[in-house]
C-alpha positions in Angstrom: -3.4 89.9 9.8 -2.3 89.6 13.0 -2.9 92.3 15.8 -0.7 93.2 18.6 1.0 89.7 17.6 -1.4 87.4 18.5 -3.4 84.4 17.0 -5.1 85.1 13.7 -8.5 84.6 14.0 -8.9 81.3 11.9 -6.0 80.1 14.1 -8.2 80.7 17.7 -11.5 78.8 15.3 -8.8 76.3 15.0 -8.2 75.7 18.8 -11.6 76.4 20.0 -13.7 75.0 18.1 -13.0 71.3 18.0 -12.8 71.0 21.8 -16.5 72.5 21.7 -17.7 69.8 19.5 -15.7 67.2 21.4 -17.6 68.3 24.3 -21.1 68.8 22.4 -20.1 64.7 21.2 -20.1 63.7 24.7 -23.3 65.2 26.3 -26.4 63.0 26.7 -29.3 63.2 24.5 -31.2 66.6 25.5 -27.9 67.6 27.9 -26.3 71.1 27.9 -22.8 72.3 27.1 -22.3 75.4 28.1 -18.7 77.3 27.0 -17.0 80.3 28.7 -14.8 82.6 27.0 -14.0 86.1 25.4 -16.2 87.3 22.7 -13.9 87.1 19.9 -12.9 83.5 21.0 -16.9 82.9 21.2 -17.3 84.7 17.5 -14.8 82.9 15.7 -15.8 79.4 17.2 -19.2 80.0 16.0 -18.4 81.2 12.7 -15.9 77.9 12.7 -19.1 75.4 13.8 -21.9 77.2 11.6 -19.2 76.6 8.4 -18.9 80.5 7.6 -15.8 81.4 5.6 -13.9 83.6 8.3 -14.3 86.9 6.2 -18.1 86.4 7.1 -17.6 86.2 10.9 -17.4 90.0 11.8 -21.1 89.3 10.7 -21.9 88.0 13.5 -21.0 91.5 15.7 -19.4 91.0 19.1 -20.4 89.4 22.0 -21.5 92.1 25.0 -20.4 91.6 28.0 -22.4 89.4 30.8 -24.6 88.1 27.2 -24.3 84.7 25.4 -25.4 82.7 22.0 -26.9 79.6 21.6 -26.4 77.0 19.0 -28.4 74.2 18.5 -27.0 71.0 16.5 -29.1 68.9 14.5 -29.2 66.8 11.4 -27.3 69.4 9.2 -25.1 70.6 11.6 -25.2 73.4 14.1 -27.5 76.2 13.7 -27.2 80.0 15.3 -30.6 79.9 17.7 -29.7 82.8 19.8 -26.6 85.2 19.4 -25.9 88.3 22.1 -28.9 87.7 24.3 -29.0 89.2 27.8 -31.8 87.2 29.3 -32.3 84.0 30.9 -34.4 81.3 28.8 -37.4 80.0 30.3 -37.6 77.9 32.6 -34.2 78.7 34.8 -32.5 75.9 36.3 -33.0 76.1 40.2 -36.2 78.7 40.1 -38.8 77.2 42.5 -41.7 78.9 41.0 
C-alpha cells in the first residue's frame, strides 16, 4: 500500500538496490562500498540484495539513527554480517594507534 503517496516499498528495492550492486561490481578485490541513505531505503535494499520476499523485510527492524549494517558478498550471494550497529569496526581507518 502506499503511504502518504509515495513509492511502495518493493518499488524503492527496485531503485536502490541495483545501483548498490553496480557499485559493489566495481570495487576492487577486498575494497569497501559504503551507501548513505534513510533507514527504510537501507531496509528495503537489504531485504532486496539478501533475496527476502518483501513481506519478510519489516524483519529486519529499522535502522537507528547515526547506526549502519554490513553485508558481505560471497559465493552465494550477499549475506547480513552486521545490521543496526552503533560502533566502529576494528581497526578505524585513519587511527594512528
Amino acid at each position: 500500500m502506499r503511504r502518504g503517496g509515495g513509492e511502495l516499498e518493493t518499488e524503492v528495492a527496485d531503485r536502490a538496490a541495483p545501483v548498490v550492486a553496480e557499485a559493489a561490481d566495481k570495487l576492487p578485490d577486498g575494497g569497501t562500498l559504503v551507501v548513505v541513505s534513510h533507514g527504510g531505503t537501507i531496509r528495503t535494499t537489504i531485504g532486496r540484495l539478501l533475496g527476502l520476499e518483501p513481506m519478510s523485510w519489516e524483519a529486519l527492524g529499522g535502522l537507528s539513527n547515526c547506526c549502519w549494517s554490513v553485508l558481505g558478498e560471497g559465493g552465494r550471494g550477499w549475506r547480513l554480517l552486521e545490521h543496526n550497529a552503533g560502533s566502529l569496526p576494528e581497526p578505524v581507518l585513519g587511527d594512528d594507534v
